[in-house]
N, C-alpha and C positions, 0 to 999 in steps of 0.2 A: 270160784274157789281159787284160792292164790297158792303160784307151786310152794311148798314145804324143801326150805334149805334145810342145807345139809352141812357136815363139815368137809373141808377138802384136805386132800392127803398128800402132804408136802416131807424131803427127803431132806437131809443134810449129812454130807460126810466128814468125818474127822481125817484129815491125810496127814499121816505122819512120817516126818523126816527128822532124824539129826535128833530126836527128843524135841522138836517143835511142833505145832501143827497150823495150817494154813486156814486164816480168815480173811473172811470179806468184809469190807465197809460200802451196808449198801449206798446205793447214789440218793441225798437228800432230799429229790425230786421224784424217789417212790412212792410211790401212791401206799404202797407194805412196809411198817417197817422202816421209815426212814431212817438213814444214819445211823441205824443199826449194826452190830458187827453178828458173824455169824460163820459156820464153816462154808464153803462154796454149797449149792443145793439149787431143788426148784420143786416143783412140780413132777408128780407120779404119774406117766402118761397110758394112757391103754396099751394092756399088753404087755408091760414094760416089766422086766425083772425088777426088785431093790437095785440088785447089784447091778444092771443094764443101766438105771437111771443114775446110779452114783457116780458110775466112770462117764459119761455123759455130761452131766451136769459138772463134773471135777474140768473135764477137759474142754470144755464151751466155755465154762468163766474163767480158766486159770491155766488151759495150755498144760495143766498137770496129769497123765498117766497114773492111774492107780493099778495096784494089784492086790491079791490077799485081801478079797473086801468081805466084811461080814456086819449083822446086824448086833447091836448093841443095845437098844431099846424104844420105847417110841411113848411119845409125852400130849397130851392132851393140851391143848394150845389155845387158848383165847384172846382175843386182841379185841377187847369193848369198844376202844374208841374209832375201831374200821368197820367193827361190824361183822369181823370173817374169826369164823372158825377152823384149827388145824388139826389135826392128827399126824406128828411126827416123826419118822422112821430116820433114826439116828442108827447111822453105820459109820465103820470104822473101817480105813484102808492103810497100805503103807505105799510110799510114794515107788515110783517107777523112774520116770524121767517126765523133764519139763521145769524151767524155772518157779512157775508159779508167777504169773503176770496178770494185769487185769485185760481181761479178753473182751467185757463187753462194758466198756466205759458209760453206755446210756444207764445200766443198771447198779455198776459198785463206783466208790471211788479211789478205793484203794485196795492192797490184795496183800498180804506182812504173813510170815511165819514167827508164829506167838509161842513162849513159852506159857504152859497151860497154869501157870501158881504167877503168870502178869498179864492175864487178857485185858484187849481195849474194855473200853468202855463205851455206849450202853450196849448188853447185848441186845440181841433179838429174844424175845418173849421165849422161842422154843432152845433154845441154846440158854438160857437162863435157868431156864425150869428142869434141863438136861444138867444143869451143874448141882442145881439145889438138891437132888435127888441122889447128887454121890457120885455121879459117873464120872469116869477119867480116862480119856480115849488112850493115855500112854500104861494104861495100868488093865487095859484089857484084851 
């Protein structure tokens, strides 16, 4: 009997500063997702609050502090050509302190505070699907 996957439950924050908000460009050597852009995020670990993994995941990749974080919505995520399934919980913070740098260069390659009406290009599957749906992390 072969185990039965499942889909895994991945997190992204909007941090917002100045009316911009901060993206990632991940590293083109991900195995997820390549060259995708996307807010800083990861992975929901045991145990973990939303808001525990936000400020987390904010401050590992980007050296950015958040506060005032809260949940915004969460999108049903498929990526055919990996094979992996998401479920993601899009939160929205406003920044604290911290430039916003890239912190973990094996994984982005770059780290820009975006006006949200001129995002990079391509996003990521779950940040695409979080836009087509209406959301606008400065208007919530």
């Amino acid at each position: 009997m072969s185990e039965v996957q499942r889909p895994k439950v991945g997190l992204g924050v909007y941090i917002v500063k100045d009316g911009k908000v901060l993206f990632c460009q991940r590293h083109d050597q991900n195995k997820h997702a390549a060259g995708s852009w996307a807010p800083p995020g990861g992975h929901l670990e045991m145990n973990e609050s939303w808001e525990e993994c936000a400020a987390r995941e904010a401050l590992e990749e980007t050296g950015v502090e958040i506060q005032n974080i809260r949940f915004m919505t969460a999108t049903n995520d498929i990526y055919p050509e990996e094979h992996t399934h998401y479920v993601t919980l899009h939160m929205r913070a406003d920044w604290k302190s911290g430039e916003g740098e890239n912190r973990e260069p094996d994984k982005a390659q770059k780290v820009e505070w975006r006006d949200w009406d001129n995002l990079p290009e391509p996003l990521m599957v779950a940040c695409s699907n979080f836009k087509k749906n209406g959301y606008n992390p400065l208007n919530f």
